[in-house]
Structures are given as C-alpha cells and as structure tokens.
N, C-alpha and C positions, 0 to 999 in steps of 0.2 A: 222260666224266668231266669233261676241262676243259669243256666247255658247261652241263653242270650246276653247275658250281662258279661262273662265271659268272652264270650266272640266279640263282645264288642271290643273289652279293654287290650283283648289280641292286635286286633285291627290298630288301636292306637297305637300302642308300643312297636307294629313293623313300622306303621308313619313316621312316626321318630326318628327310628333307625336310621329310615332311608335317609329323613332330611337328615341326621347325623354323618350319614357315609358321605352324604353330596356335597353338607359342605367342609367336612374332611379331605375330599378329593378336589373342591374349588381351591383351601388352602393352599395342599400341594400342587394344584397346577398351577396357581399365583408363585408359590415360591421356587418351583422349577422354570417361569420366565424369568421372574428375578433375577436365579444363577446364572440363566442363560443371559441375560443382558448385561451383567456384571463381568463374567468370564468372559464371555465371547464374543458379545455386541461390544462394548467398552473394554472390554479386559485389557488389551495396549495403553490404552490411557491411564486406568487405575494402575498398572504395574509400572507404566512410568510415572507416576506421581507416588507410589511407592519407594522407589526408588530414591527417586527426588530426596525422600525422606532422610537418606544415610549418606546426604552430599550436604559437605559443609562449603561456604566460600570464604575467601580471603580474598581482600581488596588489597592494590596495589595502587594510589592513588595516582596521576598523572600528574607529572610537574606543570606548574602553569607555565604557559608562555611570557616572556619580557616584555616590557613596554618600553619602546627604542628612539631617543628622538633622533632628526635628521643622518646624524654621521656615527649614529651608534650608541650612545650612551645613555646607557640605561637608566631609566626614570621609574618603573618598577621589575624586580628582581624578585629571585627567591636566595635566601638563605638557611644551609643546614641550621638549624638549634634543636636541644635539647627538650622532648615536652612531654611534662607528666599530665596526660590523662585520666581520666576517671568513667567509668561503666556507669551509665546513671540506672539501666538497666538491673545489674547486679547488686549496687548500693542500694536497688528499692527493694530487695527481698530479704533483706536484712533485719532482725528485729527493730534497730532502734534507727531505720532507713537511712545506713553510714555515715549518721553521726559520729561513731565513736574510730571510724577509720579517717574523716575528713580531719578528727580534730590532729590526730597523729601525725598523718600528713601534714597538716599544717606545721606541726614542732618543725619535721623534716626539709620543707621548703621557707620559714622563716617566715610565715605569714600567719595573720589573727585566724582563727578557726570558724570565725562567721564569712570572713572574705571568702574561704573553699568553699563552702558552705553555700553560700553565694553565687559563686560559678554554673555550681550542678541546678540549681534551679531555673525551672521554665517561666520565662515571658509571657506576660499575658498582660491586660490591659492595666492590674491596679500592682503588678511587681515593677520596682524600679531596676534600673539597671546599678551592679552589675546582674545580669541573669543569661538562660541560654535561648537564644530564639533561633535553633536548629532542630533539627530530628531528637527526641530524646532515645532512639534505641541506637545511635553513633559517641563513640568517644567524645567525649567534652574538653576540651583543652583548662585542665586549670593551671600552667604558666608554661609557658616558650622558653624561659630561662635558664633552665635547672642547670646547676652545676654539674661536675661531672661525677661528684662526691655526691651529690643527692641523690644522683641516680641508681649506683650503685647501691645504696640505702636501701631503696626502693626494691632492687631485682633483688636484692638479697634476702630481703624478710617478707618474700611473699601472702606468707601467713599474716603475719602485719596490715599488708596492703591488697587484700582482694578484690578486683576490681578495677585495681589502677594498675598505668603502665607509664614507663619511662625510656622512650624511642627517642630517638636521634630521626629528624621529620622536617620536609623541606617548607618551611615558613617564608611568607611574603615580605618584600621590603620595600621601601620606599626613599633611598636613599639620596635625595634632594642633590644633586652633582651640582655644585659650585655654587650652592645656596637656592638653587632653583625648586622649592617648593612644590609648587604645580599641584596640589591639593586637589581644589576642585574641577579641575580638569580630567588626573588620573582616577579619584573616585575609591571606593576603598570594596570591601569583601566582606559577606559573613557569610556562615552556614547556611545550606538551604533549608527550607523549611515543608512539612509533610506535605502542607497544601501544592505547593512546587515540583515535590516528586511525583503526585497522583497527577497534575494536571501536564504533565512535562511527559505521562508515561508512555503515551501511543506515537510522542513526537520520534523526530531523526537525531534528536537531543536529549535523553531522558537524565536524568540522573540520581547518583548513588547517593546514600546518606552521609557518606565522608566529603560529599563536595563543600567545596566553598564557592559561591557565586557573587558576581559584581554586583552591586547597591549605587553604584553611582559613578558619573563622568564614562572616561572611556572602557574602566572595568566593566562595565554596562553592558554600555553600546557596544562593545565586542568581545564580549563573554564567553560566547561561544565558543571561538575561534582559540582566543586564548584557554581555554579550560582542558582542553584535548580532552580524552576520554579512559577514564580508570581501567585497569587490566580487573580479571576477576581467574581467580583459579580455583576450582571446582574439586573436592577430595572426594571420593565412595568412602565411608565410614562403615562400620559395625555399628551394632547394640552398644560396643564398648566405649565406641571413639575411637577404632583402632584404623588408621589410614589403610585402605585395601589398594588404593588407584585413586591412578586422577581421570575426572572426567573432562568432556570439553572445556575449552580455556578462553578467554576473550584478552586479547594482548592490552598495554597498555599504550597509550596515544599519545605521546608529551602535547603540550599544549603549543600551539604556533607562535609567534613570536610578531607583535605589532609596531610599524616603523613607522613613524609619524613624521609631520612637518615641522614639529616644533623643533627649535635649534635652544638647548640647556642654557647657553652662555645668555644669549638675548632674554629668554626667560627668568632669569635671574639679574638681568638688570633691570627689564620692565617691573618686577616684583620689588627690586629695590626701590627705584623709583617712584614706583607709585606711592608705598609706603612713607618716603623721606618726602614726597609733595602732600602727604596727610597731616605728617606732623610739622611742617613749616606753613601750612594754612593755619593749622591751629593755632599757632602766634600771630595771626594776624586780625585785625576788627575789623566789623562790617561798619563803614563808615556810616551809614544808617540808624545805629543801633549801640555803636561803640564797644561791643559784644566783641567778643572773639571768636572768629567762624571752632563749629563743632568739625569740621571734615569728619562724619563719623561712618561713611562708604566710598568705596571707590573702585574702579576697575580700567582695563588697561586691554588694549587688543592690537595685536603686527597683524600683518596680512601679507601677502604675496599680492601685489597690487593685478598681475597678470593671470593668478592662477587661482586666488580666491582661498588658498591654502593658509592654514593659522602657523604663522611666527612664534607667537609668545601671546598665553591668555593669564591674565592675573585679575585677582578680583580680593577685596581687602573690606575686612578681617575675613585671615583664611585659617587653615587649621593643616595639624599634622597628620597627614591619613594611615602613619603609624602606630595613632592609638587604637583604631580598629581591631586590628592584627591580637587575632585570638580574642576578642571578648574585646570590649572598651571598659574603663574601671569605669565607678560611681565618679569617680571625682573629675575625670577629664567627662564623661559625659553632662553632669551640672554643668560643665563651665563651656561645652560647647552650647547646649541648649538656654542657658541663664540669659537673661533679659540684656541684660547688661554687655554681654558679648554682641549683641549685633548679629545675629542669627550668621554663624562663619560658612556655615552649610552652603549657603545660597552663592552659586556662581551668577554673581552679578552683572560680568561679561554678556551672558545669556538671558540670564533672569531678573536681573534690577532693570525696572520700568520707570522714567524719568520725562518729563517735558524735557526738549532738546535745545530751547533758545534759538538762538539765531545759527546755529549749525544745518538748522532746520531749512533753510530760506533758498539752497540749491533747490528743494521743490517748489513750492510757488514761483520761484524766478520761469523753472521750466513748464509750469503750470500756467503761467503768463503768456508766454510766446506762445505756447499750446493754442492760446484761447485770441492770440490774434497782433498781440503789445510785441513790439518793436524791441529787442534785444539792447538795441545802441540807441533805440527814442532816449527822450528829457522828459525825467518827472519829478514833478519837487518834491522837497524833501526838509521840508518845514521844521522845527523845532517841536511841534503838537501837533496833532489831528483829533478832529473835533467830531461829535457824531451825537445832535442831538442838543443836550447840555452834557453830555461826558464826554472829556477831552482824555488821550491817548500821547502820553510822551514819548517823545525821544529817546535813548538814552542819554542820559546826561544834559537833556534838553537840549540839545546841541542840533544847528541844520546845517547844510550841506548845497542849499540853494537846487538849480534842477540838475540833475545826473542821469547816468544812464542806468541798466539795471546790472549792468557789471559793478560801476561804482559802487551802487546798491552795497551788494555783496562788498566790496573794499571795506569799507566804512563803517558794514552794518546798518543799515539807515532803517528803521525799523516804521517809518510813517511812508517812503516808498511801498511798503507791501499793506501797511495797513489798509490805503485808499485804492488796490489792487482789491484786497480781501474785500473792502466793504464792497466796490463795485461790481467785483463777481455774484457777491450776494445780494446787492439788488436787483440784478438782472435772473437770479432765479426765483423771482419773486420777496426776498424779502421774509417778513413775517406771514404770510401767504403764496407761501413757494407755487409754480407751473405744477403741473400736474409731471412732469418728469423732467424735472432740475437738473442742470449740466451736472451741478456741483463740480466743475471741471480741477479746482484745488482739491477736493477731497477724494476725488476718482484718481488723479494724476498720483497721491500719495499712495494709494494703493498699487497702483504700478511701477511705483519706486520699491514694492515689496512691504510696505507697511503695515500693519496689522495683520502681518501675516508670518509665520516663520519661518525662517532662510534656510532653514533643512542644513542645520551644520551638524554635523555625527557627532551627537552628547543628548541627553535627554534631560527635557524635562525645559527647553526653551520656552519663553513665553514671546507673546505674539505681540505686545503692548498693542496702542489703540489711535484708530482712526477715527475722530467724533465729526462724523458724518452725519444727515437726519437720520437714516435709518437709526444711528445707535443712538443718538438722543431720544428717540421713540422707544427703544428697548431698555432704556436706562431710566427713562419715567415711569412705563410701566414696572418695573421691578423696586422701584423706590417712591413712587406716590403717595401709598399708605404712610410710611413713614412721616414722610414732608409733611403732610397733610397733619399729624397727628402732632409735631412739636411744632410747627410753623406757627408765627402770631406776628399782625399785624400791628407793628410798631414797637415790636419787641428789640431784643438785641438784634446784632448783624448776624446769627447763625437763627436766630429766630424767625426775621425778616427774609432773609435768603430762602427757608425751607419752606416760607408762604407760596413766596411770588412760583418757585419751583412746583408746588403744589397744585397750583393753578396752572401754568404754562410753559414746567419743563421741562414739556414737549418740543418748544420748540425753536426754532434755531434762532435767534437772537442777532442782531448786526457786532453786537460786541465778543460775541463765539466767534462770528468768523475774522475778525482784525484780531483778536487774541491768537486767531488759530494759524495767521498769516506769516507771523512771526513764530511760531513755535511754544506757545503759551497755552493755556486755556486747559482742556480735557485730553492735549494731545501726549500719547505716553511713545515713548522708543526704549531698543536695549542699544547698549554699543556695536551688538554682532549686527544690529544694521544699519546704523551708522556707517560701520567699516566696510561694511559689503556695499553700499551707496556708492561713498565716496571713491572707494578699489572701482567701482563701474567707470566714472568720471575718468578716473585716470588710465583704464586700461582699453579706452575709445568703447564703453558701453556695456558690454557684457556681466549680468549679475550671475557671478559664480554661486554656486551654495560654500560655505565657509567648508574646508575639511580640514581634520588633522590628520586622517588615519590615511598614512601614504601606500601601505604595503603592507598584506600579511603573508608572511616568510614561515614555511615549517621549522621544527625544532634542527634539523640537520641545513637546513640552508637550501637545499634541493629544489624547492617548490615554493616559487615566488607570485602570488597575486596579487598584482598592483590597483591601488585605487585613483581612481582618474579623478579629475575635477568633474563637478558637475553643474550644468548652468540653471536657474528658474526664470531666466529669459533675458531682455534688454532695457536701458534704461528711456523712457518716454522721450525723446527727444532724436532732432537731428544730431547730426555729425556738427554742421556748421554752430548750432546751440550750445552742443559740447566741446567744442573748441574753443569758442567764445565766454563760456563758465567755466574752465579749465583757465585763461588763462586773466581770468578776476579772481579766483582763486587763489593765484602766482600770485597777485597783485598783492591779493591781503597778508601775503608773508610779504612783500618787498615795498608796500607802503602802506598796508593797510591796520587793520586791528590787530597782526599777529608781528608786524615788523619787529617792535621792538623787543623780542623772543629768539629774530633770525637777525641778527648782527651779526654778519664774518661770514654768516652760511655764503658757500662758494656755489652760486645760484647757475651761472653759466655750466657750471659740471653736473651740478646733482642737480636742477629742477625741481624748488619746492614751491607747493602749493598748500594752503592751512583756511580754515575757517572758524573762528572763535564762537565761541555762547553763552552766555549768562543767562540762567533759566531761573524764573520766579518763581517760587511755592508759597503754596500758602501755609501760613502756619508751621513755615520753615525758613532757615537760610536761603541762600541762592546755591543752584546746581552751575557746579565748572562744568564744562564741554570744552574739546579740542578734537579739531576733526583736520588730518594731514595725510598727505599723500606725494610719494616722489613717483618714477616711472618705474620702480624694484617694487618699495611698501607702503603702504598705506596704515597709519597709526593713527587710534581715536581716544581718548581716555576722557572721564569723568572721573570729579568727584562731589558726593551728597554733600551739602551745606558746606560747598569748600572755597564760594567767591567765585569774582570773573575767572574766565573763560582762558586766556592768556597769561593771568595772573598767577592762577594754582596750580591750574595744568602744563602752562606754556613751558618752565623750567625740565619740568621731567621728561614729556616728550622730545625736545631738543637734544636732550642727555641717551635717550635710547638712540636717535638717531645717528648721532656724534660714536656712539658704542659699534652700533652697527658698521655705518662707515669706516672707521677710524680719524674720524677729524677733530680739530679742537678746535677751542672758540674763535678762533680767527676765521676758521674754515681750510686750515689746513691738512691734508690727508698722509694717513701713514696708514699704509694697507698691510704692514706684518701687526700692524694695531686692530685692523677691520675684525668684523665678526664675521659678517656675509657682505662682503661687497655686493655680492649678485647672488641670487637666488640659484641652491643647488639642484639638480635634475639625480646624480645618482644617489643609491641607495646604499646604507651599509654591506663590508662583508660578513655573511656567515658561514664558518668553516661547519667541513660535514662532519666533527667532533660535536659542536654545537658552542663552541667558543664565538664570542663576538669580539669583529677588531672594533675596537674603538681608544678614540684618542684621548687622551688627560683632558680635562677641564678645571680649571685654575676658579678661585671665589672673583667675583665682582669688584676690582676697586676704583670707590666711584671718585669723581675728579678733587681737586683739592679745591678750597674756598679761590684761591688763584689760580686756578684754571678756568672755575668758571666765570671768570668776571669777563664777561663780553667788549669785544674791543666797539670804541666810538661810531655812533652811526654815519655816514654821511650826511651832508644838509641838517637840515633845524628836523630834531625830535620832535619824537610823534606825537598830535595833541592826547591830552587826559583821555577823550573818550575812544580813541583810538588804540589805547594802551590797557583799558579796563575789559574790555566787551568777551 
C-alpha cells in the first residue's frame, strides 16, 4: 500500500513539472514573438517614434496675406506690435494655476489682474467673453500693445514671469483708408479651435495651433489662400534638451495676397452716405403717424453693371473689425451683441430680408408679357381696386386713367399690377388652384433668382422668399399648431388672424397674390438681389453672381490667379421687353417717381435709370428702397423704417453717383474730380520684395448744404405721389 501510494504521488509531481516546463516554454515562445515583432517586424517604426521623441518643433507662423481693393490699397494688413503672451499650458501646473504670475503681470502691463486673468481662460457655453476660444496648448495673446519698456520688464525677470513671453509679432490690421470701414464685408479672425485642427487634419489645409482663421466676410471665404502655411523647424534633442541637429524642416508659405473690386474711395462714401440718409430720416415723420421714422437699418450696394462685380457694400450699424484682433474685450463685445445695437454683425447687404415695394414690379411687369399682356397695351389705373368687399389703394389714392405698363413703372401705379395679380390668380384656379397652376408671377420671380442665392463670395447670404403655394403649404404646416392654439374667433386682430390661418392657411388667397403683385405681402428680398436684377436689365440680361474677390496674388507678386465673373443665367425675358423696361425705367428718373432726385443729372451722357419703393410692414415703419442703374453701375440701397423710397434713399444715392462721376448738382462733370469714371480691368502692382504700389486716398468730403441744393426742374413739378413712392 505505501509503495503504491508512492508511485502514485511520483506520477503527480512529473505531471506538474511537465505542465510547468510547457507552460514556461509557451511564455518564452510568446515572449521571443514579441521581441521579434517589436524589433524586427516593427522595429523602424518604434525607433522612428523613438526618435520622434528627442525632436522638438518651433513654429514660424506665416504672415497672412493683404486684403487689397481695386488699385491697391490695403483694406487689411498686418502690422509689427509688441505681444505679451502667456503659456496656459505651464500656468496650469502651477500651485495656485498662475494666479500669482498673472497678478504681476498685470502691475507690469497696467491692467486689473482679473482682466489677465480673463484672457487665459477657455470659452465655453456659460464663460463670458473676455475668454480664449483657441487651442489652450498655443500662446494666448494677453495684449498687442506692450511698450517697449514692458517688455524688457518681462525678458528680464524671467523668474517673475514663467510662462509668459514678450515677442515683437506680426498682428492683423484693419485700417479703414479714407474712412472706408468695410467691417462686414472684410470680416475679422480668431484662433482656431481643436475641433478645427482634428477635422482640418487629413485635409491639403491642416492647421497648426498658432493659426488664426477668418470667422467672417472675405476673411472666410478666402482664408485659405490668405493664411499661407506656417514653417516648422524640427531640433533632435537629448535627455538634456541639448540641441544635437536639425531634422527635417517644413518652409514657411507667406499667405497670398486678395485683390478685390471694391474701389476704398466709393466705399467710403456709400458708407457715408448711408449713414447721413439714416440720420436725416430720423428727423423726419411718418405723415401717417406724426412719429418720426426710427431709420434703425440700412444698407447700400455698387455693382459693376457689366460685370456683376461689387463697388462698394455697406450695411449700417456696422462695427470695427479691429476689436477682434487678439481677443475682443467684455466691453466692446456687450455693445456688439446688446439689444440695443442692432445686431452690427449682420451684413445686411446679403442678410437683411425686406419686402421690396414697388422696386419689385420689373418682375410682374415681365411676368405679364410672359404670360401673354401687351407691353405698350391700356390698363387702367384706378385710384382703388376692389376685390370682393376689400378695396386695395393706390398710393396716395391717386389714378392715372389707362396706361401702358411702362407708365406702370413711371408712376408706380400699384392697382395696374393688382388686377394682373388677381387675374393670374384666378386663372390658376383661385381658391381651388388646377391641379398644376401656372403661378407664372411666382415661377417668373424665381427666375429673376429669387429665393434663391446669387452665389456672391461672403458667407452666410440668405436667400429671402418666394411665397408661392408650395411655401404657403410648408409654412402652414410648420405653424398650424400654433395658430390653432392662440387663434379666437372674434378676438383681437392677431387673435382673428391666427384663426382664419388655422383653418385655411393653406391657402393662397386673392389678397396674397395682389399683395404679392406689388411687392407686399410674405414676399422677402436682400439688396444683393435687387442689384444683381437690376445690373441684368441694364447690362442687356445677363445675371452675374456678385464678386468681390478679383485676384489672388502670392506674397512676392509672381503668381497671379485671377477670378472671373461668373453668371447663374439670364433674365426671363426678351431683348425687345428689356429694352422696353429699360427705358420706363429712364422714364422714372426723367419724369417719373424718381425725377425729382435727378434734377441737372446730364441724362444724354450718363443714362439714368431709377425705380423707387415704399414697402409696408406690419407692425413697423415703411422700408425705403432705391433701385438705379447707369450703363458703368448699378446702385440699390434700403433703409428699415426709413420712409419713401425717393425720399430717404433718393439724396444718398444721387450723392454716390455725383462722387463716382465727378458731377455736381447741375450735372456738371469734372473728371480730375471722378472716382471711377469707368470701371477698371487692371490690377494692382506687386513688387517681388512684397511691397504694394498703391496710391494715397484722401477721407470723403461730402458736398456742402450749397452744393446740394439741386437746380430748378423744367416744366411743372412733379406731383406728391410721384415725389413720395
């Protein structure tokens, strides 16, 4: 028994062994792949990421490119300043996370010790500004300013300031040449942000943490171009930090350099202008109301009538895109963002959506002939039109007896289109449309480019709106429940309204489409298509898309790619239609709603054409419109709650023109006076130093109260309503 009890516990303990040596030898044969895959399968890539390790980089940021108008002169720049820095990186491993360095700092630069304070921290949804909404592992700019004596402060007591640095650093400008603003056109810069660099990283664009990128207007839209591409220099380092060599090197790229159509001088009169017709509305009342219009929006648009190219875009209240530059404070950001300001952000040019009034009426006019009506027929032109028991006025109640639809236009006759609109609309059924409605006015407006956007190189255009059935049906269903919920039958008038809506609207109404004949009702436009309309009319058809960006130029001048116009097609009509609307248009500058505006204009040389508008809102003033076009420019300006059409805008636009040309109010020309007589075709020079010629440009002075008092019209002045519209 003990011998077998024996042989047995033998027998166990070799089993053991063995499985002990087996899986001792599994170990080591797992851990001899291992090596081998680590060494020798992989081993180049682990010793170059090794490597990697003992290589430091240094950025060399790439100067951005200029922003250049027509003959050169610069609209944004860079200039050298002074900028102290800070590591937000190195400040956060600090016990009391460089509190006690920011506060010193701050003694050093002259500022409160919460504002630095302020700087180094990150954006997020509940931080206000000021804060940092970049990369936090890249220097943080806490001032541009620094003296030269601060700096020195700085380099000198490093122990003091660990963390911070005081460079000499080429900083963004925007330095407004002859008052010419151009805010939200040029568009401003910040930091890019992490989300930006991860999703930016597999691009032909990536970028570094030192970048700064456009946020808005042309900075944007050509960002790329202008940013060029940062150097990086690569050190092999020791354990110590001790430089052994450099490795490969990535050069740096200056950023190119953008030549636009805008011409500074013109843009800073349109800017003037617009402005001084804001505040001499506001002295004036709505006869209606006895109120004094608010003018509290406004915007202004040149064109290149041939090429569809931007002159001069202003848009009011604008802002300085030099507060951007290194962080914007608490206090300029309040007062951009406050209620009060009028949201200055918004390029209203592009983005203010407005009923258009009677600016509007070149489409139905050509939406009429479309559909069959006689250019030079007789239609009356009543003082009312009646539809139902809801009558429809005139302006100023005023008739005109029968006319043709040119006169139309002269006059503005606003009951000629009504009884067009309504009779289009009962021919598509009415309240019970055909199963597939001409809608030939609302289709026609869409091929005027309406609700749709002109593709002008800026971001963030809106398309305003064509209230077609289709959108009536999309705009009930997204607002139904609503209606449905405050609507009461026999309530007030927003009570009553939100009923009958609730119930039926759906659907297109006879008073939608006379409202919508004249340029009234749900119908929205921006100016940039206004100007682009009008620039078709007068440049025999062609819808250009709006450009400003004429030419991007490298840093040394070398290498010039020029941007062409581009078209989104033609205007709905003949040649013989638009000849015939072109020159009722003449008409309404030389006897019409716009004459008494163009008194002295020297019409046999320069060729004007104008259409006025006074557009209703509800639960507002009236919108000014002025829509003009010679065979150079085409100029359209609005302004919100600013009165008729002639009235508030007429002054200003005559005043750009008179600028441009060189004329004054008699209509006389002095061309060492002109701005652009005629539209330039070349470009600036850039030397291969990287210098630009460009010419001085002098501030705006605009004409004296005796200058513009417009000389005597011929024959009997023009009636009231001719003079308001």
């Amino acid at each position: 028994m003990t011998n077998t009890a024996e042989t047995g516990r033998t027998s166990r303990v070799r089993i053991r062994l063995v499985m002990i040596q087996v899986l001792v030898f599994s170990m080591l044969l797992t851990l001899a792949g291992r090596l081998w895959y680590l060494q020798i399968r992989n081993g180049q890539e682990y010793y170059d990421e090794a490597k990697s390790n003992h290589v430091q980089q240094v950025v060399q940021p790439a100067v951005r490119g200029s922003i250049l108008d027509a003959r050169g002169v610069p609209l944004a720049d860079n200039e050298t300043r002074l900028v102290v820095s800070a590591s937000r990186t190195e400040l956060m491993k600090m016990k009391d996370k460089g509190r006690g360095v920011l506060s010193r700092l701050a003694g050093v630069l002259d500022m409160k010790p919460q504002d630095t304070m302020a700087k180094v921290r990150l954006c997020d949804s509940k931080t206000p500004q000021p804060c940092w909404n970049g990369s936090p592992y890249q220097p943080i700019p806490v001032t541009l300013e620094a003296t030269t004596q601060q700096a020195l402060q700085i380099r000198e007591r490093p122990e003091d300031f660990p963390g911070i640095t005081a460079e000499p650093t080429a900083v963004r400008r925007y330095p407004a040449p002859g008052g010419a603003n151009t805010g939200q056109v040029l568009g401003y810069l910040s930091p890019v942000t992490d989300e930006e660099i991860i999703k930016a990283k597999d691009t032909n664009s990536p970028f570094l943490r030192s970048d700064q990128v456009g946020r808005f207007g042309l900075e944007r839209t050509y960002d790329k171009e202008l940013r060029g591409k940062s150097g990086v220099t690569r050190y092999e380092v020791d354990n110590l930090g001790r430089v052994m060599g450099e490795a490969m090197n990535d050069p740096t790229i200056p950023g190119a350099h953008l030549v636009t159509s805008l011409d500074a001088r013109v843009q800073a009169v349109a800017e003037y202008e617009l402005n001084a017709a804001m505040i001499e509305a506001r002295k004036q009342n709505d006869r209606n109301t006895g109120v004094n219009y608010k003018a509290d929006a406004g915007a202004i648009v040149v064109l290149e009538s041939r090429t569809g190219r931007v002159v001069a875009m202003a848009s009011n209240p604008s802002f300085d895109p030099n507060v951007w530059v290194g962080g914007i404070s608490a206090k300029d950001y309040a007062k951009l963002t406050a209620k009060s300001s009028n949201v200055p952000l918004m390029n209203r040019a592009i983005q203010g959506q407005a009923a258009p009034g009677s600016i509007f009426k070149v489409i139905p006019t050509a939406a009429a002939v479309n559909a069959g009506y006689e250019f030079d027929g007789e239609y009356p032109c009543p003082s009312s039109y009646s539809i139902g028991g809801q009558v429809f006025k005139n302006f100023e109640s005023q008739g005109h007896g029968s006319i043709t639809l040119g006169r139309a236009l002269e006059v503005s006759c606003d009951t000629v289109f009504y009884a067009l609109g309504h009779q289009q609309w009962l021919k598509d059924g009415g309240l019970k449309p055909k199963k597939d409605p001409a809608e030939i006015f609302y289709k026609t407006a869409h091929q005027f480019g309406l609700g749709a956007e002109t593709r002008v190189d800026l971001p963030g255009e809106e398309t305003g709106r064509v209230p077609d059935r289709r959108w009536k049906q999309r705009f009930w269903e997204a607002n139904k429940d609503m209606w449905c919920k405050i609507g009461k039958k026999g309530g007030t008038y927003v009570e009553l309204l939100s009923y009958e809506n609730c119930l039926e609207g759906n659907l297109m109404r006879a008073g939608d489409a006379v409202n919508y004949s004249i340029g009234q009702g749900d119908t929205l436009v921006t100016p940039i298509q206004m100007a682009t309309i009008y620039a078709a009319i007068s440049n025999g058809g062609t819808m250009w898309n709006p450009t400003i960006g004429k030419a991007v130029v490298s840093a040394d001048g070398k290498r010039v790619e020029e941007i062409k116009p581009q078209s989104h097609g033609r205007l709905p009509m003949t040649e013989a239609t638009r000849r015939k609307m072109s020159a009722a248009l003449e008409g309404v500058a030389t006897r019409g709603t716009a004459a008494w505006r163009f008194g002295g204009w020297p019409q046999k040389q320069i060729p004007m054409h104008a259409k006025t508008g006074t557009a209703e809102v509800y639960g507002k003033q009236t919108t000014s419109w002025f829509a003009t076009y010679t065979d150079d420019f085409t100029i359209v300006m609005t302004i919100s709650q600013g009165g008729t059409g002639s009235g508030a805008s007429g002054p200003a636009v005559r005043n750009v023109y008179n600028a441009i040309y060189g004329l004054d109010m008699a209509g006389k020309q002095d061309l060492k006076k002109a701005l652009i007589p005629k539209p330039e075709a070349k470009l600036p020079r850039i030397l291969p130093d990287g210098t630009i010629e460009a010419p001085e440009i002098r501030p705006y002075v605009p004409p004296s109260p005796e200058e513009l008092e417009p000389p005597a019209l011929a024959g009997p002045p023009a009636p009231p309503a001719a003079r308001q519209d």
